[in-house]
C-alpha positions in Angstrom: 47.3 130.7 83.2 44.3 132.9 84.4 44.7 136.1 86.4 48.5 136.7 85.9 49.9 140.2 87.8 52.3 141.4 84.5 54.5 140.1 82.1 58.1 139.1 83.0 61.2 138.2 81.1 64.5 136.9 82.5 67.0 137.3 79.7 69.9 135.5 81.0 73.1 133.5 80.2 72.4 130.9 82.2 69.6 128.5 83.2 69.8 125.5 85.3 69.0 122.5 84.2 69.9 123.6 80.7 73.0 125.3 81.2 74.9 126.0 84.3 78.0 127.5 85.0 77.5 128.9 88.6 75.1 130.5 90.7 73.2 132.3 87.9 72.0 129.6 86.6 70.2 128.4 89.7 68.8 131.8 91.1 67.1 132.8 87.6 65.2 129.3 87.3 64.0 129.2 91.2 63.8 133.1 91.2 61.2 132.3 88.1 59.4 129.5 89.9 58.8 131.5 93.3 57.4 134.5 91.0 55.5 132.0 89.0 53.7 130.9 92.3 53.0 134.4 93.0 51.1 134.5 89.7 53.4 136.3 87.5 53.9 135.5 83.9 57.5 134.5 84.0 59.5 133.4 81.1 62.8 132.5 80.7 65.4 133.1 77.5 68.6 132.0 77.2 71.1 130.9 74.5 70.8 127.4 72.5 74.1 126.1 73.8 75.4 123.0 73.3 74.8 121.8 76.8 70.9 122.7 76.1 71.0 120.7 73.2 72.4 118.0 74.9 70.3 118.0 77.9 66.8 117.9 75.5 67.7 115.2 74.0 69.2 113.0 77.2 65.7 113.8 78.7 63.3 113.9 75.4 62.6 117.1 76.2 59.9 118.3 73.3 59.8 121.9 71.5 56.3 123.6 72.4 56.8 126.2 69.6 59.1 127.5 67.0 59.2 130.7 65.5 61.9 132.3 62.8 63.4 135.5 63.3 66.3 137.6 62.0 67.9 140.8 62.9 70.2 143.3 60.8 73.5 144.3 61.7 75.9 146.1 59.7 74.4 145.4 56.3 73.9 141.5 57.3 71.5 139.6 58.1 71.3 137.1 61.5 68.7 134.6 61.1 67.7 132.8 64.1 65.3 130.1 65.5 62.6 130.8 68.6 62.1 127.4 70.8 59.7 127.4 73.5 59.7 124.7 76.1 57.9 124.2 79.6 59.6 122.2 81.7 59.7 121.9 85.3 57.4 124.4 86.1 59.7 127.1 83.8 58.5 128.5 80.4 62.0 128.7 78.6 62.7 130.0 75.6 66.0 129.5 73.6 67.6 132.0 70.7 69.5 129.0 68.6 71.7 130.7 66.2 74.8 128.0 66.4 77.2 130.0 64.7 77.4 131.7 68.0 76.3 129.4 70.8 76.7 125.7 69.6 79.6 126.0 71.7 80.9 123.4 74.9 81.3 126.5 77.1 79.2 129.3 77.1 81.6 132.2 78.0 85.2 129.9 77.1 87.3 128.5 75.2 87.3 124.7 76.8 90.9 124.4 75.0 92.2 128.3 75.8 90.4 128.9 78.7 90.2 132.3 77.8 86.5 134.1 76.7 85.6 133.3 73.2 87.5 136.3 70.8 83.8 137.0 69.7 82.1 137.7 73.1 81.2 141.1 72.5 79.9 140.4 68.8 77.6 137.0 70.7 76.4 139.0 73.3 75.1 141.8 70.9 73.5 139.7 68.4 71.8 137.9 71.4 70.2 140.9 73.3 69.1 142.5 70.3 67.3 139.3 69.7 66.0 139.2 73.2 63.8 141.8 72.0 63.2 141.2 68.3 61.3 137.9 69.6 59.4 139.6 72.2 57.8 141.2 68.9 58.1 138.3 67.0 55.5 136.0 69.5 53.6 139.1 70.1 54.4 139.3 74.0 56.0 142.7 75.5 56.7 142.1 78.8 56.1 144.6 81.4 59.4 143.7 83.1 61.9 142.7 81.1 64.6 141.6 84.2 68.6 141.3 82.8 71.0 139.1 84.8 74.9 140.2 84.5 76.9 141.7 82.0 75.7 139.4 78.8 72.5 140.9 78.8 73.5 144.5 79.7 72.9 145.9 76.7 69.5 145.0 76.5 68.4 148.2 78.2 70.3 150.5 76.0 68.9 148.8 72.5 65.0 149.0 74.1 65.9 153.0 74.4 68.3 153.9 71.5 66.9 152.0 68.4 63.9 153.2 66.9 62.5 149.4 65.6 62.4 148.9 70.1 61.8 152.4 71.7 57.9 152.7 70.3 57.3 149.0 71.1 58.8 148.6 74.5 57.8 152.1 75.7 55.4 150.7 78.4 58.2 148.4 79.0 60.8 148.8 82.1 64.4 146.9 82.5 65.7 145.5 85.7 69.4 144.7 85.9 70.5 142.9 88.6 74.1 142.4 89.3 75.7 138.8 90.2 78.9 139.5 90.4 80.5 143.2 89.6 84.2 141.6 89.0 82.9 140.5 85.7 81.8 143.4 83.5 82.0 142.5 80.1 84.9 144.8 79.3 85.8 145.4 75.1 88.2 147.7 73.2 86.6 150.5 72.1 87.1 149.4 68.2 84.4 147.1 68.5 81.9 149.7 69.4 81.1 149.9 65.7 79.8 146.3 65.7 77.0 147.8 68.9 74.6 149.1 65.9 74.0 152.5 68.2 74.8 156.1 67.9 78.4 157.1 69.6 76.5 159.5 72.0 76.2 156.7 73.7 79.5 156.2 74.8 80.5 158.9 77.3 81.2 158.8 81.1 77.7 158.5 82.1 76.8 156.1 79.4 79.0 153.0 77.9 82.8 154.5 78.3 85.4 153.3 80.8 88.6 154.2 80.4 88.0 154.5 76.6 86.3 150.9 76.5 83.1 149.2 76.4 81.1 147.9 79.3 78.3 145.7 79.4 77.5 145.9 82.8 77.7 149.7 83.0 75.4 149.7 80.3 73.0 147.5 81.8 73.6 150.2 85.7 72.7 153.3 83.9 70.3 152.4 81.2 67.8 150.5 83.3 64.8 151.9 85.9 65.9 149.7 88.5 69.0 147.9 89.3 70.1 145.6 92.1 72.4 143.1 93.6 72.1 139.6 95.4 72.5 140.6 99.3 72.1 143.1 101.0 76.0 143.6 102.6 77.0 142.7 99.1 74.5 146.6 98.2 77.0 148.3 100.6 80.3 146.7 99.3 80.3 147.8 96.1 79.8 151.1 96.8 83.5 151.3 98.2 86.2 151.4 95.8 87.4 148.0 97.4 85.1 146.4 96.4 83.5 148.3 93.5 85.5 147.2 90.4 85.9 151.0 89.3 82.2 151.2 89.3 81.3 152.8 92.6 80.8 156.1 91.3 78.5 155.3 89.2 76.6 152.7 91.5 76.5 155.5 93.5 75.1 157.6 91.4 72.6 154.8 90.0 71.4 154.9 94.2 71.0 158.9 94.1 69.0 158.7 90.4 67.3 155.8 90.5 66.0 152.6 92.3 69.1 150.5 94.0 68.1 147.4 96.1 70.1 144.5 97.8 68.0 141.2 97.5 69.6 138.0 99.5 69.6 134.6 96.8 67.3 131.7 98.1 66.9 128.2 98.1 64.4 126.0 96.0 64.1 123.4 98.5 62.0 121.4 96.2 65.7 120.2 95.5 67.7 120.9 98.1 66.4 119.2 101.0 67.9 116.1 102.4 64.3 114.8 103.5 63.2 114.6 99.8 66.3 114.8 98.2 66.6 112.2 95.0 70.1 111.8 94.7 70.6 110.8 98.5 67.4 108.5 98.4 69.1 106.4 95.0 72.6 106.6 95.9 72.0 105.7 99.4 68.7 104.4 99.6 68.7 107.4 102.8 67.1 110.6 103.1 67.0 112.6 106.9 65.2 115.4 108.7 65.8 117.4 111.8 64.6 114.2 113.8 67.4 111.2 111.8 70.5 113.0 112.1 71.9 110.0 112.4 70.6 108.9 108.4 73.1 111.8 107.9 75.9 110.4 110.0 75.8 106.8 107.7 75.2 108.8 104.4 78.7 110.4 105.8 80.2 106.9 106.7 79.3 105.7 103.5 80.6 108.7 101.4 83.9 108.1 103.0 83.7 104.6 102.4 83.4 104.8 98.7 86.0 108.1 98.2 88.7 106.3 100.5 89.0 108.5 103.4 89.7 106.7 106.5 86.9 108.3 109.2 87.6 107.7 113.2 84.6 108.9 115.6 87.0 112.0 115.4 87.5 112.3 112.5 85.4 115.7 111.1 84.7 116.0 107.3 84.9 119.3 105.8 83.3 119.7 102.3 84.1 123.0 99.9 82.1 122.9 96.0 83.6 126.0 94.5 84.9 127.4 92.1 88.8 127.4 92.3 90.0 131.2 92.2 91.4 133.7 94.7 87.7 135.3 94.3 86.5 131.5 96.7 89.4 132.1 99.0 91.7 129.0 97.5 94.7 131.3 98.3 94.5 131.7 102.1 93.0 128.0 102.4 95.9 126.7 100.9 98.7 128.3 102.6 96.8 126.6 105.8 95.0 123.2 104.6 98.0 120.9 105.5 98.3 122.8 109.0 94.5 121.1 109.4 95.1 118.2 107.6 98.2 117.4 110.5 95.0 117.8 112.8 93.2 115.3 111.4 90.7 116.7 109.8 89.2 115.6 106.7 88.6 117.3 103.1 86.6 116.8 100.1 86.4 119.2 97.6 84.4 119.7 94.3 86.0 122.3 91.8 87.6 123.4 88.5 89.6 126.8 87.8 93.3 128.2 88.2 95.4 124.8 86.8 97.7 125.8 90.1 95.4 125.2 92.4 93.5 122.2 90.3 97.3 120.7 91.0 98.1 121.9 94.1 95.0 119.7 95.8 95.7 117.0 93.9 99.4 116.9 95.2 98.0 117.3 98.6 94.9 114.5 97.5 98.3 112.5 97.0 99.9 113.2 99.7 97.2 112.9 102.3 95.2 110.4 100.2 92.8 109.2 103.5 92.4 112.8 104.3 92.0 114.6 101.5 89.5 114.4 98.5 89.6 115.7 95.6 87.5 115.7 92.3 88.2 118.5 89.2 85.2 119.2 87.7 81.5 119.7 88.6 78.9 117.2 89.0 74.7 118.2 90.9 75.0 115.0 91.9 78.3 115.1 93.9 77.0 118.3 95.1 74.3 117.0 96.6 76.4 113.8 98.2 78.6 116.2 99.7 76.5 118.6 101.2 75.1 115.5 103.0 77.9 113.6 104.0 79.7 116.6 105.4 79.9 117.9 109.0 81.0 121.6 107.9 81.0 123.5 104.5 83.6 125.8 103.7 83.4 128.8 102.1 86.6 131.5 102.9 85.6 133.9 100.0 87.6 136.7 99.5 84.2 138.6 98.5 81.0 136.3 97.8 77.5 138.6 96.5 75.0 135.9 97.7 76.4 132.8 97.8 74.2 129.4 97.7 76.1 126.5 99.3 75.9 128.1 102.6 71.8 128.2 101.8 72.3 124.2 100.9 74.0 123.5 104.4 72.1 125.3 106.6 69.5 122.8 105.9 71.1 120.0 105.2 72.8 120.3 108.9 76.4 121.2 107.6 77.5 123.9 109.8 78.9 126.4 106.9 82.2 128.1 108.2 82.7 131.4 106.0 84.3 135.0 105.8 81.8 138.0 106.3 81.5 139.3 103.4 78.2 139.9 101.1 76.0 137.6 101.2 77.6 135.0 103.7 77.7 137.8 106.4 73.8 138.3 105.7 72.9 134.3 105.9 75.5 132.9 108.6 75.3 134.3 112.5 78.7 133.3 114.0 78.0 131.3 116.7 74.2 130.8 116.1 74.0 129.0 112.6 77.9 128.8 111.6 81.4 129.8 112.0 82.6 133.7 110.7 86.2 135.2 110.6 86.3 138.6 109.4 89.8 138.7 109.0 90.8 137.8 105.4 94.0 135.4 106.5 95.0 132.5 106.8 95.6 132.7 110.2 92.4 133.2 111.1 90.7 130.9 108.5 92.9 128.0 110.4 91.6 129.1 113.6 88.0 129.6 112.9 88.5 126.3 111.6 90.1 125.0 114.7 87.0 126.5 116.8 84.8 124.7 114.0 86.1 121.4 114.6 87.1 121.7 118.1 83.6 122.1 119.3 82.3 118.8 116.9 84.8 116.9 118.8 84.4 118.0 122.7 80.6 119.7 122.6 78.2 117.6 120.8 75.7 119.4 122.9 76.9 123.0 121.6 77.1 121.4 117.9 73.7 119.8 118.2 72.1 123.0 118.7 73.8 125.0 116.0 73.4 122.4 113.3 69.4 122.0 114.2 69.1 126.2 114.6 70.6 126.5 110.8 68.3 124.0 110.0 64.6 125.0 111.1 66.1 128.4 109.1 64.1 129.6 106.0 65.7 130.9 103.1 63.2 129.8 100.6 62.5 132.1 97.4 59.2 133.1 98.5 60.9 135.5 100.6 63.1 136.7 97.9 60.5 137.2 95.5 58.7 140.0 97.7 61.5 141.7 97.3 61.8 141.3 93.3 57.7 141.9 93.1 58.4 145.0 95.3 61.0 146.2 93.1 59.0 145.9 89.9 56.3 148.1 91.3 58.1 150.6 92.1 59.7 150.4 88.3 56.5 150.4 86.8 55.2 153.3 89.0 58.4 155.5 88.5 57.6 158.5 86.9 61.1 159.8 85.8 62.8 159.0 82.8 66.0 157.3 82.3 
C-alpha cells in the first residue's frame, strides 16, 4: 500500500461482518473502507468473539499473521493471541483471549440478559491490549480512533502508564460517541482492577457520582472527540438529552476539538440495483427507472410472510431494536389504531420480553396485517427494506441512525421523529415524513399523512420516493469530515 497519508486504528467492540450488535458495527467497517479509499492506513481491532470465530470458519476465512502477547495486571499475567486478517477490503485484527470473549454475546448474558458481571475487568484487559500490540507488530498509529465506552479507556492508559506514554507520544486519540445513554458505568471498588493512579479519578477525570465511567474517560482524556450527527452534537449538550454528561461535553467543546459527523451508507451493499440478497431470493434487483421490480419484490414478500396485500394495502417495515430508546412505547399505544386502517406491519427486532410479546399478540391477532420476527437476520433486513413502502423509525432520541440511510435509497419513504440524526437526513415533506412531537398522537397521524398520500397521490409519492432516492449519503462524505478532524488533532498544539 504505497503513499498512505498516516496511520489509523479503530479499536472498537464491534465489527460487521464479524460481530454485530447494532449500528457500530457497520459505521467502523464502512467508515474504514471510505478512509481506506482516501489512502489512509486503516486497521481495525476488535475482540475474538465467538461470533468471529464462527463466521471464519463458515467462510474459510484464513489468518494473515499471528503474534503472542501478554500484559500484567495486578501481579498476573494475561496472555493473549494477535490475528490479522484482510478481508473485504478491511485489515482486522482480533485480541483472542477466550477467557474473556469466547462468549455468544459480546456485552450479555444470552441467559440473564443483563452485562456480563466482568465487563469492567474485559474491557480493561482489552484496551490495555489495544496498545500493547500496537508495540508488539511494531506499528504506532498516528490516530488511534476509539468507538464508545468499551474502548474509553484507551486514551487514559496511552497518557497515565509509563510502558505507553513514551511510545505513543506522537500518538493522538479520537473518541467518538455512538450513543451517550450507554457509558460504561462501575462501582467505584473496582477502580483497583484499572492498574492507574487514583489521581485519576476526580470530577474532571474518571468520577461520577463516586463511580467509574468509561465513556467519560474516553471525553476528557482524548484530543478530539465527536458524535454521529450533527443535531445529535447539540442534544447532548442539554441536560435532556446529556445522560449527566453535559457539563463535561461542554466543557470538552470549550477545551478541545468537539465535532458532529452524520453516519453514511456503504452502498456497495445497500443498494437495491446491486443488492445480493434481493437478486437470489428474488431473482430481482430495481433502480430509480423499475420501481415496479420493487412493487413484485413487495408482492412476493407478502406472499411468503402471509400478509394479505390489496392495491391499498400499504406495508410499513420497522428493524429495530425493541426499547423505549426506538420509540416501541408510543408505537404501541397506537399500532392497532393503524392496523383498524388497514395498514400493514413487518417488523424485525429483539429487546424488552414485553414488547417481544406484545407484537406477537398483535402478530396473532392481526395475523394478515401484522408481521413479526424476534431476532435479527442482514438478510431479512435487506428483504424488508425492499419490499416496504415506508420505514419506521419513532425514536425517542436516535444519534445517527442507518435504516433511514438504507430507505432513502431503496425508495422506502422513512417516517421518523426529529431527533439527532433523523432530523439531519429526513426533510419532511421532501424525502420523508417528520413529527416532532414525541406522542402517540402524532406518530398515528404522521402516519395517517404517510399512508394517506400512498393511497390518493401517487403523483405526490412518486416524487418523494425518487427525491430520497437520487440522495447521497455515501461515506466519502463522512470521511472528510473524520480526515478533517484528524488534522486538526495532529496539529493541536495543547496538551490534554
Amino acid at each position: 500500500m504505497k503513499n498512505l497519508k498516516r496511520k489509523v486504528l479503530f479499536a472498537s467492540g464491534e465489527a460487521v461482518p464479524f460481530a454485530k450488535v447494532g449500528g457500530l458495527a457497520d459505521m467502523v467497517s464502512a467508515l474504514s473502507k471510505a478512509l481506506i479509499q482516501k489512502k489512509e492506513d486503516v486497521r481495525i481491532i476488535i475482540p475474538k468473539y465467538r461470533s468471529v470465530t464462527e463466521y471464519m470458519k463458515k467462510h474459510n476465512i484464513k489468518v494473515e499473521n499471528t503474534y503472542h502477547a501478554s500484559i500484567e495486571l495486578h501481579d498476573r499475567i494475561y496472555a493473549f493471541t494477535i490475528e490479522e486478517v484482510l478481508y473485504q477490503e478491511n485489515f482486522f485484527m482480533f485480541i483472542d483471549i477466550p477467557e474473556f470473549f469466547d462468549r455468544e454475546h459480546p456485552y450479555t448474558d444470552s441467559e440473564t440478559g443483563k452485562d456480563h458481571p466482568d465487563n469492567l475487568l474485559r474491557f480493561v484487559i482489552f484496551d490495555r491490549a489495544v496498545l500493547e500490540t500496537c508495540k508488539i507488530i511494531s506499528w504506532i498509529p498516528d490516530i488511534i480512533h476509539c468507538h464508545d465506552w468499551h474502548m474509553g479507556l484507551i486514551p487514559l492508559f496511552k497518557e497515565a502508564l509509563p510502558e505507553y506514554s513514551s511510545a505513543f507520544f506522537n500518538t493522538r486519540t479520537v473518541f467518538t460517541i455512538h450513543n451517550l445513554a450507554y457509558q460504561g458505568v462501575f462501582p467505584v471498588d473496582q477502580y483497583s482492577l484499572l492498574g492507574v493512579d487514583w489521581k485519576y479519578f476526580h470530577v474532571d477525570g474518571l468520577e461520577y457520582y463516586r463511580h467509574i465511567n468509561f465513556m467519560k474517560g474516553g471525553i476528557v482524556f482524548s484530543k478530539a472527540v465527536n458524535t454521529v450527527s450533527k443535531t445529535y452534537a447539540e442534544e447532548i449538550k442539554t441536560e435532556s438529552l446529556g445522560s449527566g454528561l453535559e457539563g463535561i461535553i461542554q466543557k470538552q467543546e470549550e477545551l478541545a476539538i468537539f465535532r458532529g459527523i452524520m453516519n453514511g451508507v456503504d452502498y456497495t451493499e445497500w443498494d437495491p440495483s446491486i443488492d445480493t440478497v434481493l437478486k437470489e431470493k428474488y431473482q430481482l434487483n430495481y433502480t430509480l427507472e423499475t420501481l415496479a421490480n420493487k412493487e413484485k419484490i413487495k408482492a412476493l414478500y407478502a406472499k411468503e410472510n402471509k400478509i394479505k396485500l390489496t392495491k391499498d394495502t400499504p406495508l410499513i417495515g420497522m428493524i429495530t431494536r425493541l426499547y423505549d430508546q426506538k420509540g416501541l412505547d408510543i408505537f404501541l399505544e397506537c399500532v392497532e389504531d393503524l392496523l383498524k386502517q388497514k395498514i400493514a406491519f413487518t417488523i424485525l427486532g429483539t429487546g424488552k420480553k414485553e414488547y417481544e410479546n406484545r407484537l406477537l399478540e398483535l402478530s396473532e391477532k392481526y395475523p394478515s396485517l401484522m408481521n413479526v420476527t424476534i431476532g435479527f437476520s442482514i438478510e431479512r433486513s435487506h428483504e424488508i427494506e425492499a419490499a416496504s413502502d415506508m420505514f419506521l423509525m419513532p425514536s425517542q432520541y436516535e444519534p445517527s441512525g442507518l435504516n433511514q440511510l438504507y430507505s432513502l435509497r431503496y425508495g422506502t419513504v422513512p417516517i421518523v421523529h426529529r431527533t439527532g440524526g433523523l432530523a439531519d437526513s429526513v426533510s419532511d415533506g421532501k424525502t420523508g415524513f417528520v413529527f416532532s412531537n414525541y406522542h402517540p398522537s402524532d406518530l398515528y397521524g404522521t402516519i395517517l399523512k404517510a399512508t394517506t398520500m400512498w393511497r390518493e397521490n401517487k403523483i405526490a409519492w412518486d416524487k418523494i420516493v425518487k427525491t430520497g432516492m437520487k440522495e447521497d449519503w455515501s461515506w466519502k462524505r463522512s470521511a472528510k469530515g473524520y480526515i478533517d478532524m484528524y488534522d486538526e488533532a495532529l496539529s493541536a498544539t495543547y496538551s490534554r
